[in-house]
C-alpha positions as CSV (number, residue, x, y, z in Angstrom):
1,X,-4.9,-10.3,10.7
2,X,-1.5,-12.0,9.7
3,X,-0.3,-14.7,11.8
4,X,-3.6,-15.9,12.9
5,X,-3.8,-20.0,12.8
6,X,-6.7,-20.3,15.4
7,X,-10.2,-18.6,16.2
8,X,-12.0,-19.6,18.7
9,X,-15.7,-18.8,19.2
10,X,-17.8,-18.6,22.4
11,X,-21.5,-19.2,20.6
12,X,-24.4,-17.2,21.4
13,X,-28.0,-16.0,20.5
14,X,-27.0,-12.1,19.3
15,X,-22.9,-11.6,20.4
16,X,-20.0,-14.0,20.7
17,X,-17.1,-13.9,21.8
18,X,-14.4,-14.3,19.3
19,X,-10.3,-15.2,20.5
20,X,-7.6,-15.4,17.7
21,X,-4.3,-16.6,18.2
22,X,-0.6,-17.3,16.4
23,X,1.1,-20.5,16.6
24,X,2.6,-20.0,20.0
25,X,-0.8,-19.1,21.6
26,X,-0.4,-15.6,21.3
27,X,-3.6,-13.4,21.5
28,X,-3.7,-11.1,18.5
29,X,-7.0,-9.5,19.0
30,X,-10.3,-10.8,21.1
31,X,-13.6,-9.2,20.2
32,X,-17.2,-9.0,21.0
33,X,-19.8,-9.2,17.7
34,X,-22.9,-8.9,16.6
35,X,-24.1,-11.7,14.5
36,X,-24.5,-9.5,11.8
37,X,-20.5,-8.7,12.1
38,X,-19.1,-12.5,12.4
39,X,-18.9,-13.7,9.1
40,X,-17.5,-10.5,8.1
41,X,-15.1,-10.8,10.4
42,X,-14.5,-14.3,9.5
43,X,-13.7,-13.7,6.0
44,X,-10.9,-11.2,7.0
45,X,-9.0,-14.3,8.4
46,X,-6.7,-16.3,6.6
47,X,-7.5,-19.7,6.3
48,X,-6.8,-21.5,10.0
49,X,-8.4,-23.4,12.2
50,X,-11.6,-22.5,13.9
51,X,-12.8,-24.0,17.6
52,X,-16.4,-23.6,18.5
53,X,-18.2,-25.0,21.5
54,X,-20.7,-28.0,20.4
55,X,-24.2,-27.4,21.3
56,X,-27.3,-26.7,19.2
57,X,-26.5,-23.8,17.7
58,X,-22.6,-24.8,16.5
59,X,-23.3,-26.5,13.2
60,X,-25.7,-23.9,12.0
61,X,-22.4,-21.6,13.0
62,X,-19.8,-23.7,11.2
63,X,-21.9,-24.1,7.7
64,X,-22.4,-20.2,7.8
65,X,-19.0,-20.2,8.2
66,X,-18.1,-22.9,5.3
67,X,-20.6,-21.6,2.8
68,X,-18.7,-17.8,3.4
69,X,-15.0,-18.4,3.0
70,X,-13.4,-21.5,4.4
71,X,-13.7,-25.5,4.2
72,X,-14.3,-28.2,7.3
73,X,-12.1,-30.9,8.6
């Protein structure tokens, strides 16, 4: 998971969609998870920035997310 410095995250009720990237906009791996299998998946990644869509269900996401293993803007 090296060189990773942005995760996006297409938000949904059971999978999302997940889309990391280097600094020149690289793709280094897109994936489909299970809620179960995000955070986990989360916590392999360095510390970066992650982009989520805003909608009912994306602060839930990011304080999962900033309780687990990283901090907010």
């Amino acid at each position: 998971m090296e060189d990773i410095t942005i995760v996006g995250v297409d938000l949904a009720k059971s999978v999302f969609q997940v889309h990391a990237a280097n600094a020149k906009g690289r793709a280094i791996t897109r994936k489909r998870l299970p809620r179960t299998r995000l955070l986990a998946f989360m916590s392999a990644v360095p510390p970066c920035i992650v982009a989520m869509e805003a909608c009912a269900t994306s602060h839930t996401g990011r304080e999962s997310c900033r309780r687990s293993v990283m901090t907010s803007a």
